[in-house]
N, C-alpha and C positions, 0 to 999 in steps of 0.2 A: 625821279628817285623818291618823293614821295606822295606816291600813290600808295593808299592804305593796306594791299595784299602786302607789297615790300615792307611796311614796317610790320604788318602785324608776323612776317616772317621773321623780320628782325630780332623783334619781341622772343617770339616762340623758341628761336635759337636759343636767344640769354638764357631765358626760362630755363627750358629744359638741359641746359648745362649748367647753371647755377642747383638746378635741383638734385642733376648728377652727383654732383661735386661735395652739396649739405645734406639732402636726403630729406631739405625741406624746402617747398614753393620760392619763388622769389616773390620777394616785397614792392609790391608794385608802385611804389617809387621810384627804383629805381630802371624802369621802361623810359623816363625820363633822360634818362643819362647814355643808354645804350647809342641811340640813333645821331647823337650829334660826335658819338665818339668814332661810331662808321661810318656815316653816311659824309661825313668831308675828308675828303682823298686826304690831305696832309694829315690830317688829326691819325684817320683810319692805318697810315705808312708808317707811322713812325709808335704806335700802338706794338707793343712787347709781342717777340713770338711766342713763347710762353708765359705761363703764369709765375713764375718765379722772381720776377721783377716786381718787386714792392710798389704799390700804387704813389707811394709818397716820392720813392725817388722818380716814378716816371715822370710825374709831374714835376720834379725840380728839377728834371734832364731839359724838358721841354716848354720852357716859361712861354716862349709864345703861342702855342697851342694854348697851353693853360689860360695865357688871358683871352683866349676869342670863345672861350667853350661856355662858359657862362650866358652870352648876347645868343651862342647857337643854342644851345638849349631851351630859351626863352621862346624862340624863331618857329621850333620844331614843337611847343607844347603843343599845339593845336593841332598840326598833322601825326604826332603819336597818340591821341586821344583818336582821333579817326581811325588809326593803325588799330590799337587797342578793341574799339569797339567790331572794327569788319573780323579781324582774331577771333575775338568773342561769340559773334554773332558765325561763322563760318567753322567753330570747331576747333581751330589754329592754338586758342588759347584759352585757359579754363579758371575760375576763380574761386579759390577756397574762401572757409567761413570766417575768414579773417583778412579777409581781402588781397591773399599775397598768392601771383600769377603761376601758372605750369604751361608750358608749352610744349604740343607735340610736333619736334618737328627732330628729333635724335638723330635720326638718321640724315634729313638731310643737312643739317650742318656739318657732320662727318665728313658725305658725299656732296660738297657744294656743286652747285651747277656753272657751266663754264662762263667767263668775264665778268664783269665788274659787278653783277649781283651775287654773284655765289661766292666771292670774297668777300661781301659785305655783309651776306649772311654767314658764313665761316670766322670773319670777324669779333662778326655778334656773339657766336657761342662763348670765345677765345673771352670776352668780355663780360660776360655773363660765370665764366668759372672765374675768372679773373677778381670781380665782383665778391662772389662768394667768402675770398679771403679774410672778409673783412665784418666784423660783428653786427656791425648798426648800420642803417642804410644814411642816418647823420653823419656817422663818422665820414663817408662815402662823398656826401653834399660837400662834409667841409673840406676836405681833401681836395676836390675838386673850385671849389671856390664858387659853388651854386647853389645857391637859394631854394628851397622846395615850395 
């Protein structure tokens, strides 16, 4: 699960649903936070079906996710900078003059593909408008209780 086409899928999901949602790139910071939020089954299950769930109470529903997300985040820097650049270099992912990400991948996170990657990419998007809700990509870290 990570092999850098799947996250730079991952990526391209958030993106391109967080961009849906603002009508601007996402801040590529937060590519950091996406992949440890889907890529581990419990975190990924218990993650809101909708975006109407306030980020603050998720994480005060779910204190023990919350305290593991930070160590995974840390785990997954180096293989989301690999995700990041195969994106990059493959199309998946594109970088404005302010260094905040677009991903084409619209469609398929609509249309995920069957078993446990196409939920995790379906996820991702879910995470990425999710994401959007919220002004500052800090506010985002502190909420979460992760360090940039």
């Amino acid at each position: 699960m990570l092999n850098p086409a799947l996250l730079a899928a991952i990526t391209a999901a958030a993106a391109s649903e967080y961009k849906r949602a603002t009508g601007e790139p996402m801040p590529w910071p937060l590519a950091y936070l996406i992949a440890p939020l889907v890529l581990h089954r419990s975190t990924r299950e218990s993650l809101p079906r909708t975006t109407r769930t306030h980020l603050g109470n998720w994480v005060s529903q779910n204190p023990v996710i919350h305290a593991g997300l930070s160590a995974r985040a840390q785990s997954l820097a180096e293989p989301v900078r690999e995700g990041l650049r195969f994106g990059l270099r493959h199309g998946a992912l594109e970088v404005d003059d302010r260094g905040r990400l677009t991903g084409d991948l619209v469609a398929p996170a609509k249309k995920a593909a069957p078993g446990e990657a196409g939920q995790i990419i379906a996820k991702a998007g879910l995470v990425g408008k999710w994401l959007a809700k919220i002004d500052h990509p800090a506010t985002v870290f502190a909420v979460m209780g992760v360090a940039p």
